[in-house]
C-alpha positions as a Markdown table, in Angstrom:
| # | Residue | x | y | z |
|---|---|---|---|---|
| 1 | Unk | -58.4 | -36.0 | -19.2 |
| 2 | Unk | -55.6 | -38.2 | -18.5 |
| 3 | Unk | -53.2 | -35.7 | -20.9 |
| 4 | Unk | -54.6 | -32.4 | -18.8 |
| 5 | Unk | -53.9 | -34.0 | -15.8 |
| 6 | Unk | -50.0 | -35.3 | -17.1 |
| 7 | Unk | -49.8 | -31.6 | -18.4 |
| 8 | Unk | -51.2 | -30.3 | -14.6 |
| 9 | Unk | -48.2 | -32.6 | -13.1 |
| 10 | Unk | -45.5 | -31.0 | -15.3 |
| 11 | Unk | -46.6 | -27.5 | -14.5 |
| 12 | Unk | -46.7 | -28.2 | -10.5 |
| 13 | Unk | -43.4 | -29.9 | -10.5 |
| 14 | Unk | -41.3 | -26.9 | -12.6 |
| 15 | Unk | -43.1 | -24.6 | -10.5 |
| 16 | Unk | -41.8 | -26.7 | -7.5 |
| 17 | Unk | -38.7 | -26.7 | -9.1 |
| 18 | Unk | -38.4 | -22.9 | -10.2 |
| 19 | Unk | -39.1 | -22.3 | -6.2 |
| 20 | Unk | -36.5 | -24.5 | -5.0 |
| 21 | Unk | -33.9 | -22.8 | -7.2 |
| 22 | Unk | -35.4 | -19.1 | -5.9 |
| 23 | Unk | -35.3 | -20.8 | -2.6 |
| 24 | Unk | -31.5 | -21.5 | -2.9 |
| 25 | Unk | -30.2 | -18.7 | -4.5 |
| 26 | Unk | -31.9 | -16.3 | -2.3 |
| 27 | Unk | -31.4 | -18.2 | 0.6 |
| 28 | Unk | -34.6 | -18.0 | 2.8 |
| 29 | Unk | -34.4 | -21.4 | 3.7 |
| 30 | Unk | -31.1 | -21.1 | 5.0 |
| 31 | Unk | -30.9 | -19.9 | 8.7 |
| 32 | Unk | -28.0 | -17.1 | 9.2 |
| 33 | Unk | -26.0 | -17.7 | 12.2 |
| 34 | Unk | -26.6 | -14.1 | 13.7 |
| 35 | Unk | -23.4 | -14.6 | 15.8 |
| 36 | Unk | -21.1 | -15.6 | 13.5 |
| 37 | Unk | -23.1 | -12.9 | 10.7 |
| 38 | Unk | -21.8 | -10.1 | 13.5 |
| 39 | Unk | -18.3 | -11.7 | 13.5 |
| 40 | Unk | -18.1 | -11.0 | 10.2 |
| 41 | Unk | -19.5 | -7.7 | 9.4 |
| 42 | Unk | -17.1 | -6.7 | 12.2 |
| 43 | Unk | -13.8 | -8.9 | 10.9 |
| 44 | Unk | -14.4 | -7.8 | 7.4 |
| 45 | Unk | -16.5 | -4.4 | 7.1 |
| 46 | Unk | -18.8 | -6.3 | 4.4 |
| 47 | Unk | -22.1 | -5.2 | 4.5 |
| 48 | Unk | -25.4 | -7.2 | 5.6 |
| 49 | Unk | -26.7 | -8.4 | 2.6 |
| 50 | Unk | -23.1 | -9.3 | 1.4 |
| 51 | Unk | -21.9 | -11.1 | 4.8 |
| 52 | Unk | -25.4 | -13.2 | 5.0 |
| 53 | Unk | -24.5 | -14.1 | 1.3 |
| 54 | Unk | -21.0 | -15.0 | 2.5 |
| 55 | Unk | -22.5 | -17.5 | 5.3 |
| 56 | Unk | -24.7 | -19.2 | 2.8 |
| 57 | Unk | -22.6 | -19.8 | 0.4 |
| 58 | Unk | -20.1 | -21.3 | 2.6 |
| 59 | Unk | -23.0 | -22.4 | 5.1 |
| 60 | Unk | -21.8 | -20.8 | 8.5 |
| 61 | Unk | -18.4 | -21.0 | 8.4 |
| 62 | Unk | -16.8 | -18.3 | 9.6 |
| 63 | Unk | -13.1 | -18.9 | 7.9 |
| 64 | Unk | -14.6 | -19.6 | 4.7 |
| 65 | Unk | -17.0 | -16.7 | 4.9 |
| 66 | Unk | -14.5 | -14.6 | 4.9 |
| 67 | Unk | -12.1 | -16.0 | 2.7 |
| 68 | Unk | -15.3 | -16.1 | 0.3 |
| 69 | Unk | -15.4 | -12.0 | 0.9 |
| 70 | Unk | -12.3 | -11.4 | 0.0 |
| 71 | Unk | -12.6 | -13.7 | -3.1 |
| 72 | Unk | -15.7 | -11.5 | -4.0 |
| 73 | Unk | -14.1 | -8.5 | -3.1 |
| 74 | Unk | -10.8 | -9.2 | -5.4 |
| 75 | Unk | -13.4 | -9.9 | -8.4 |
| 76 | Unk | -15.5 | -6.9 | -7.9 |
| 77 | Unk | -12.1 | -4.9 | -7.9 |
| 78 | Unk | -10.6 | -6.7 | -11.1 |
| 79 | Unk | -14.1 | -5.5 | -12.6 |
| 80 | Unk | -13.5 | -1.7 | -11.3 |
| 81 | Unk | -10.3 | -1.6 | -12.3 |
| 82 | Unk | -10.9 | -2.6 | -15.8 |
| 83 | Unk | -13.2 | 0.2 | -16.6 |
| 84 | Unk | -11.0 | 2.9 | -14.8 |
| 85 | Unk | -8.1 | 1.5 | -16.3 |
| 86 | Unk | -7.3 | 4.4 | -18.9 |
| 87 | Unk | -7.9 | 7.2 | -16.0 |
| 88 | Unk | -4.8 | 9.2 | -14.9 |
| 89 | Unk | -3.9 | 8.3 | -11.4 |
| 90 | Unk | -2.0 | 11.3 | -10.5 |
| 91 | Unk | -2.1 | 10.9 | -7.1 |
| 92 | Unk | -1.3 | 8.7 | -4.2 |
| 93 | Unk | 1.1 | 8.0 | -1.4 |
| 94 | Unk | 4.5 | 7.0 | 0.0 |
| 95 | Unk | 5.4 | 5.1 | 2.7 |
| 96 | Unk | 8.4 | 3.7 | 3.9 |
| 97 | Unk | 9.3 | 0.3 | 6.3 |
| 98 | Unk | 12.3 | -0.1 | 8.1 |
| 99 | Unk | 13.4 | -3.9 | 9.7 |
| 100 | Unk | 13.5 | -4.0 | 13.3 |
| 101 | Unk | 17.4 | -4.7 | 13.0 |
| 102 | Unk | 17.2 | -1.5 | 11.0 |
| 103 | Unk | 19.6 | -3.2 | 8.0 |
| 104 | Unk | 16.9 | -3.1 | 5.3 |
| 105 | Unk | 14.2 | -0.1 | 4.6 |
| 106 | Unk | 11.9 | -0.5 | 1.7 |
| 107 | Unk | 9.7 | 2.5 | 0.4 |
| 108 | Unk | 6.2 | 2.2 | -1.5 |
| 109 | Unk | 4.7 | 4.3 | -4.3 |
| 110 | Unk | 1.1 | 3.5 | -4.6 |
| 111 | Unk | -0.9 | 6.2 | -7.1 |
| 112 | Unk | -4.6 | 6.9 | -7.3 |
| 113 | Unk | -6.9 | 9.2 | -9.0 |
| 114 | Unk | -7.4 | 12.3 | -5.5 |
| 115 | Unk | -5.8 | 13.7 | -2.4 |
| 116 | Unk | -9.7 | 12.5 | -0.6 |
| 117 | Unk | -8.8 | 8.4 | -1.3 |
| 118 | Unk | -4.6 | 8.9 | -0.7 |
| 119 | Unk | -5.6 | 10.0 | 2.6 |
| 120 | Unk | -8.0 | 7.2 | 3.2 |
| 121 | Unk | -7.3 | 5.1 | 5.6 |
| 122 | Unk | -7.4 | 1.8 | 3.9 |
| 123 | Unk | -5.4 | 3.4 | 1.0 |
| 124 | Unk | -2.5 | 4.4 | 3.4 |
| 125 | Unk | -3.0 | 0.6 | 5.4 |
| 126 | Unk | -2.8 | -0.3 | 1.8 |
| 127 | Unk | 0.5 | 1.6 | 0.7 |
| 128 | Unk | 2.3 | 0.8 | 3.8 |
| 129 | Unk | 1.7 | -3.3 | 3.7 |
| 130 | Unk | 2.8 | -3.1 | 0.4 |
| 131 | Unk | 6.0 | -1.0 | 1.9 |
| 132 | Unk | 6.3 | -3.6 | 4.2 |
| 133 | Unk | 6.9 | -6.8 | 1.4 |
| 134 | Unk | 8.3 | -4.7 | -1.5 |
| 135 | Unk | 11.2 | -6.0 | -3.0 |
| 136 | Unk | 12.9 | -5.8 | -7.0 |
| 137 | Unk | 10.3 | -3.9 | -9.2 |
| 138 | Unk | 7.1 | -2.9 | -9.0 |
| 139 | Unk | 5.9 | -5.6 | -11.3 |
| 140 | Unk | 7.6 | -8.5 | -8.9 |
| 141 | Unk | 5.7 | -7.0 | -5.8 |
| 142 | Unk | 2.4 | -7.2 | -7.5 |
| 143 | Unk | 3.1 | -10.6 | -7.2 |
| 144 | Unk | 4.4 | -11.3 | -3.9 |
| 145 | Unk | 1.8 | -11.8 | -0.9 |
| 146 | Unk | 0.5 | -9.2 | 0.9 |
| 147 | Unk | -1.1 | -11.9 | 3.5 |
| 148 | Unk | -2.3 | -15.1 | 4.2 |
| 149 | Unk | -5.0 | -15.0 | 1.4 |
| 150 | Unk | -3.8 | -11.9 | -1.0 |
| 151 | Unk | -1.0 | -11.5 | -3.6 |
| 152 | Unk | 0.1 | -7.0 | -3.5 |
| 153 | Unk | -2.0 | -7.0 | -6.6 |
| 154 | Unk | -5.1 | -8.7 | -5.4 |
| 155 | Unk | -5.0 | -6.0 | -3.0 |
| 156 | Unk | -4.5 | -3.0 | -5.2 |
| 157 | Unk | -7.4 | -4.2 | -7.2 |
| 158 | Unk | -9.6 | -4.6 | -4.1 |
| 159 | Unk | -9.2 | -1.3 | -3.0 |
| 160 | Unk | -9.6 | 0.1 | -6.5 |
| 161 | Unk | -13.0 | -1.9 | -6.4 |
| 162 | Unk | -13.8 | -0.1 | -2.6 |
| 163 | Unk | -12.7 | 3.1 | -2.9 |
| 164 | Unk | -13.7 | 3.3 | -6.5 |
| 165 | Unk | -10.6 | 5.0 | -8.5 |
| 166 | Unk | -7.6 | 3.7 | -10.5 |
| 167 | Unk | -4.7 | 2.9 | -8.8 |
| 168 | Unk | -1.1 | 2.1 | -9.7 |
| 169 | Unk | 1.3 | 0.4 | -7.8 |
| 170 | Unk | 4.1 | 2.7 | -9.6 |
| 171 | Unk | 7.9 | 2.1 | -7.7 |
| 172 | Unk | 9.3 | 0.5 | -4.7 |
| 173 | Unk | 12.7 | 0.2 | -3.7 |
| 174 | Unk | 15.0 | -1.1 | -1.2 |
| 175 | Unk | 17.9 | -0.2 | 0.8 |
| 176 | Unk | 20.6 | -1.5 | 3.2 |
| 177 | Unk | 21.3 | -5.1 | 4.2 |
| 178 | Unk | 24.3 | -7.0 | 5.3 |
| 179 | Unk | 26.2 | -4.5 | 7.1 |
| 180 | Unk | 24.5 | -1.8 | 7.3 |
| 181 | Unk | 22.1 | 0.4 | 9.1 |
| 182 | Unk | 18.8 | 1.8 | 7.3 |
| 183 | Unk | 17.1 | 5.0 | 8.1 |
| 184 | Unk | 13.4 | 6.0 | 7.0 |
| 185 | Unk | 11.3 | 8.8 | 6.6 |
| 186 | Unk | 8.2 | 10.2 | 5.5 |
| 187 | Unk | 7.3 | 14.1 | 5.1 |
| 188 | Unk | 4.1 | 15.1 | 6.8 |
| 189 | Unk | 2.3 | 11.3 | 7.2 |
| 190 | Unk | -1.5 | 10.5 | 7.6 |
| 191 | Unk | -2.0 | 7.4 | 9.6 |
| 192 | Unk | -3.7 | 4.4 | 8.7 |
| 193 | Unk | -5.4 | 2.3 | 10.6 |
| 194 | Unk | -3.1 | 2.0 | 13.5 |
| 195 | Unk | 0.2 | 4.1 | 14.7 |
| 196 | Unk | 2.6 | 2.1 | 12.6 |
| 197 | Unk | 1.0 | 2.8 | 9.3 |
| 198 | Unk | 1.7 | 5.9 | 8.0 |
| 199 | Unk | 2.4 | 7.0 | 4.3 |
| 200 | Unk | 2.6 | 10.8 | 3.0 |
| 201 | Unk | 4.0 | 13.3 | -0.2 |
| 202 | Unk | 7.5 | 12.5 | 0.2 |
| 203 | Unk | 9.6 | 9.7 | 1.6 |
| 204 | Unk | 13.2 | 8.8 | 2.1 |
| 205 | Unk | 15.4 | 6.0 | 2.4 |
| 206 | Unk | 19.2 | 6.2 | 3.7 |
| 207 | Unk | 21.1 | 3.1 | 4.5 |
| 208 | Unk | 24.7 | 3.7 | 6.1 |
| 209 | Unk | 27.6 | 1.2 | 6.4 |
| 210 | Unk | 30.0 | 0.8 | 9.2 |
| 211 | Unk | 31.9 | -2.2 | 11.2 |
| 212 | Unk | 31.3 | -0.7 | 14.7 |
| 213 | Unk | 30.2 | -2.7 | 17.4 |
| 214 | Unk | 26.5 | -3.2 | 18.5 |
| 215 | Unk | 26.6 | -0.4 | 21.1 |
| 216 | Unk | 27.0 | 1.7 | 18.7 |
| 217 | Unk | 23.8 | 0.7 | 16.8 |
| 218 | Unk | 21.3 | 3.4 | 18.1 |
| 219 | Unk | 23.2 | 6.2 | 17.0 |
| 220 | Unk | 24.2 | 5.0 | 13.6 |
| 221 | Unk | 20.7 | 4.2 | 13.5 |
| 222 | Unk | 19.7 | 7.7 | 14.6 |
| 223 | Unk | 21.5 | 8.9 | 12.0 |
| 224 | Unk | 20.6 | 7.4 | 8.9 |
| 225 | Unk | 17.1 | 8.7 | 10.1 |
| 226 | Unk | 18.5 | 12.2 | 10.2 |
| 227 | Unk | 20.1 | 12.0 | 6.5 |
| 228 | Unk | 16.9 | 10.5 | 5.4 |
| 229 | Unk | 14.9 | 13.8 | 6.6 |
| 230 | Unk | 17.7 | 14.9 | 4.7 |
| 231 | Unk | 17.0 | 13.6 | 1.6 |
| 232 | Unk | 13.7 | 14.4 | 1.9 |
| 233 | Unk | 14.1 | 17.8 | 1.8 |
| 234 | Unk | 17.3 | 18.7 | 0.0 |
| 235 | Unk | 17.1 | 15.8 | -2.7 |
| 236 | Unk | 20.3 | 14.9 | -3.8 |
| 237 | Unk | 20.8 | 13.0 | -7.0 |
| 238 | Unk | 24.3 | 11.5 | -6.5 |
| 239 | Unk | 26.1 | 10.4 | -2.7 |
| 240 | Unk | 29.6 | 11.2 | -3.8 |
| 241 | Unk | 31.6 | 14.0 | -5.8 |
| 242 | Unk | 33.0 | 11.1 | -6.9 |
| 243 | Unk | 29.5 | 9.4 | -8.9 |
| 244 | Unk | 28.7 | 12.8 | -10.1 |
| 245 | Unk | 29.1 | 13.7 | -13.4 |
| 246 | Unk | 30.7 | 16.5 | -14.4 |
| 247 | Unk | 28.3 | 18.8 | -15.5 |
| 248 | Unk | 26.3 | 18.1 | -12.2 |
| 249 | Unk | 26.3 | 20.9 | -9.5 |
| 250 | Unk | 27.7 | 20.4 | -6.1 |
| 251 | Unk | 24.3 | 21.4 | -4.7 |
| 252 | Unk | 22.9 | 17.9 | -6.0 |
| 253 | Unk | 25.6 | 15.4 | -4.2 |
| 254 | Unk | 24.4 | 14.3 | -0.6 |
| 255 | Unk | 28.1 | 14.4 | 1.2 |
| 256 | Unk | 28.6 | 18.2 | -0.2 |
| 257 | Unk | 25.4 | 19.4 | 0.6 |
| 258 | Unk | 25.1 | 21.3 | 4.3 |
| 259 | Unk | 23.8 | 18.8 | 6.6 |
| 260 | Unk | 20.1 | 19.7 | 7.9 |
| 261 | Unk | 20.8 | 19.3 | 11.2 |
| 262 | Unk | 24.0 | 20.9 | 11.2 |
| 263 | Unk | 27.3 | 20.3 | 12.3 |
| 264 | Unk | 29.1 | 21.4 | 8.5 |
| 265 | Unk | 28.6 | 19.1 | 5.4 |
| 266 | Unk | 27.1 | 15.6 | 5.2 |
| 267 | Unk | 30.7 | 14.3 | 4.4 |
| 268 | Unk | 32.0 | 16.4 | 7.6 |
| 269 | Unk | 29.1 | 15.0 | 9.4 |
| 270 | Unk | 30.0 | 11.1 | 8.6 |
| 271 | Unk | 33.5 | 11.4 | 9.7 |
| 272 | Unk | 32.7 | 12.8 | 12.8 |
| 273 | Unk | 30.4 | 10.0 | 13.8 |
| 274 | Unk | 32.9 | 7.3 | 12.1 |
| 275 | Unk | 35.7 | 9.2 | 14.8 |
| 276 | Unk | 33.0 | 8.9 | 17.8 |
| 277 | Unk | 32.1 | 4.9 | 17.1 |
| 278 | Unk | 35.8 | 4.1 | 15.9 |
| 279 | Unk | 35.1 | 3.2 | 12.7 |
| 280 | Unk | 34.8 | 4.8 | 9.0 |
| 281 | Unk | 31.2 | 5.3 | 7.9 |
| 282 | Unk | 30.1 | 5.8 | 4.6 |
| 283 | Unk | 26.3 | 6.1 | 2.5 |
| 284 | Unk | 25.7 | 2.9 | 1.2 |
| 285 | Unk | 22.3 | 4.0 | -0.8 |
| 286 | Unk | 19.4 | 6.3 | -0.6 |
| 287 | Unk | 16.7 | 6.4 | -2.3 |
| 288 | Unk | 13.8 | 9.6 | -2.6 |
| 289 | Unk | 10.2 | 9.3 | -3.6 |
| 290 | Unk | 7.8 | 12.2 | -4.1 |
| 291 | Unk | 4.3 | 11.0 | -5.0 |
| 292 | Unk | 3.4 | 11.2 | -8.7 |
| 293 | Unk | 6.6 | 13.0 | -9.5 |
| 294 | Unk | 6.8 | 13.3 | -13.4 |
| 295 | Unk | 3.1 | 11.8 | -13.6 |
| 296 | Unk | 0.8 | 14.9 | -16.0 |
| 297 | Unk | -2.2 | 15.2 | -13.8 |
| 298 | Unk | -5.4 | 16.0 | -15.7 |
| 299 | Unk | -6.6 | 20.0 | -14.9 |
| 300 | Unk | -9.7 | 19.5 | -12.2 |
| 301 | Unk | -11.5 | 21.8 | -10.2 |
| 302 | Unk | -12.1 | 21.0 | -6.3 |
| 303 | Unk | -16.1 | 20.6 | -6.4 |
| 304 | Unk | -15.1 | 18.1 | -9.0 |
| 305 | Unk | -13.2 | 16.0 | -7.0 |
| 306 | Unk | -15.4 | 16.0 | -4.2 |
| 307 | Unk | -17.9 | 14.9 | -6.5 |
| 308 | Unk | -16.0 | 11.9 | -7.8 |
| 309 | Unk | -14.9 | 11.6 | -3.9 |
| 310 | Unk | -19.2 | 11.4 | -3.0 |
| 311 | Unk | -19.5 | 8.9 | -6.1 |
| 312 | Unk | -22.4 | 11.8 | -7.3 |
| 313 | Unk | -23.1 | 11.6 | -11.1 |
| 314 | Unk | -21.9 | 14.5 | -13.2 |
C-alpha cells in the first residue's frame, strides 16, 4: 500500500512537472500584451505566432522583443543560407550612395538567385544600406554595421533566410574624398522602401577634383552626375590616353570618348567647366558596376523562376 501510494506521488508530481514545462514553453500561462504584440508585428513584420513568442521570451518588452526577432531572424538566415550555399546567384542589384557634401560616393553589388527577389523591396532596402556603409572590400563590409543591432553580413543572411535564395555580397567600391566632388548613378532603379532607396542593372560612380570656391559646388556637382550617366552607358575602362595601354582603343578612355550630353569630348567638356569656375578640373576616379557581370548563370525557364519565386515544390 504504502509503495503504490509512494509510486502514485511520483507519477502525479512528473506529470505536474511535464505540465509546467509544456506550460512554459508554449506559453499559455503567460499573458501577451496585445498592445505591445501590435507594436511589434507592425515595427518588425514578424508574424503572430513568432511576435507572441518574442514577448514571452523576453516577457513584454518591447526593445528586447525585437532585438530577440532579429536574433531569430539572423539564425534562421545562417540556416538558409547554408543549404543554398552552392546555388549560383546570378542575379541581383546595384546601388549607389553619394555624401551629402557630395565628396565620397560608394556603390553596392549585392547578387541573388532571380530578377522577382532583386526587385523586392527589402532586397533593394537591403543593397542600398549596404551602399550606404561600404568601404575597402567586400569581405571588410560584411563586417561593418549595417545598424544598431546588425553587422552587413547579419543582414545579407537574414534576407537570404526571408526571401529564401542565395545571396552574395559580391563588390563595393568607393570614390572621391578630400577635394573632390562625387557623382552617382543608377540605370533604370526600382525603389525600395522609401524614395531614397533605389538600386538597378547598372550603376556609376564619378568623382571629379577641382580647387574652386564653394559657389561653384552645384555645378561641379551636376557634373560628376552627368559623367556618371556617362559611364553608365559608354563604359570606359581607363580616364586618360595617358593610363591606357597601348593596344587599348580610344573608344575605351573616358576623356576621348564624345561626351553624352554633348558639348565635344569628355576632356573638351572638363576644360570648359575648369575655364567657367576658374580652376582646372580633372577625373579623379570612376568606377562601373553592371549586376552579375562575368557571373555564368544557370539556363532556366520563366515558369521555373516563378515557381522558385511562389516557394511551389518542383
Amino acid at each position: 500500500m504504502n509503495m503504490q501510494r509512494l509510486w502514485s506521488g511520483t507519477l502525479a508530481r512528473t506529470a505536474a512537472s511535464a505540465s509546467a514545462a509544456a506550460v512554459g514553453r508554449r506559453g499559455y500561462a503567460f499573458k501577451v500584451d496585445i498592445k505591445a504584440l501590435k507594436q511589434l508585428r507592425e515595427q518588425t513584420g514578424a508574424g503572430l505566432s513568432k511576435a507572441k513568442e518574442a514577448l514571452q521570451h523576453t516577457n513584454n518588452d518591447l526593445p528586447a522583443a525585437q532585438q530577440w526577432i532579429e536574433r531569430d531572424a539572423v539564425a534562421a538566415g545562417a540556416k538558409r543560407a547554408a543549404k543554398v550555399a552552392g546555388r549560383v546567384a546570378g542575379d541581383g542589384a546595384v546601388s549607389v550612395h553619394v555624401t551629402e557634401d557630395h565628396t565620397v560616393g560608394r556603390m553596392a553589388e549585392l547578387l541573388c538567385e532571380t530578377d522577382f527577389v532583386a526587385r523586392n523591396s527589402g532586397f533593394v532596402d537591403l543593397v542600398s544600406a549596404i551602399a550606404r556603409v561600404a568601404s575597402g572590400s567586400a569581405e571588410s563590409t560584411r563586417e561593418l554595421p549595417l545598424d544598431a543591432q546588425r553587422t552587413v553580413g547579419d543582414g545579407v543572411k537574414e534576407a537570404i533566410g526571408r526571401l529564401g535564395e542565395n545571396m552574395v555580397l559580391r563588390r563595393v567600391a568607393q570614390v572621391g574624398g578630400p577635394g573632390c566632388i562625387a557623382g552617382g548613378y543608377v540605370h533604370m532603379p526600382v525603389r525600395g522602401s522609401s524614395s531614397d532607396m533605389a538600386a538597378g542593372r547598372i550603376g556609376a560612380l564619378v568623382a571629379v577634383r577641382c580647387a574652386a570656391g564653394a559657389e561653384h559646388h552645384a555645378a561641379l556637382a551636376q557634373l560628376a552626375r552627368r559623367l556618371a550617366q556617362h559611364v553608365a552607358g559608354y563604359a570606359p575602362r581607363y580616364a586618360t590616353l595617358a593610363e591606357r595601354p597601348g593596344d587599348c582603343p580610344e573608344e575605351l578612355v573616358l576623356e576621348a570618348q564624345q561626351f553624352l550630353f554633348g558639348g565635344g569630348s569628355v576632356a573638351q567638356v572638363l576644360d570648359k567647366v575648369g575655364r567657367a569656375v576658374g580652376a582646372p578640373v580633372s577625373v579623379d576616379g570612376f568606377v562601373r558596376f553592371e549586376r552579375a557581370e562575368g557571373v555564368e548563370k544557370p539556363e532556366s525557364d520563366f515558369a521555373e523562376e516563378v515557381r522558385q519565386a511562389a516557394g511551389l515544390p518542383k
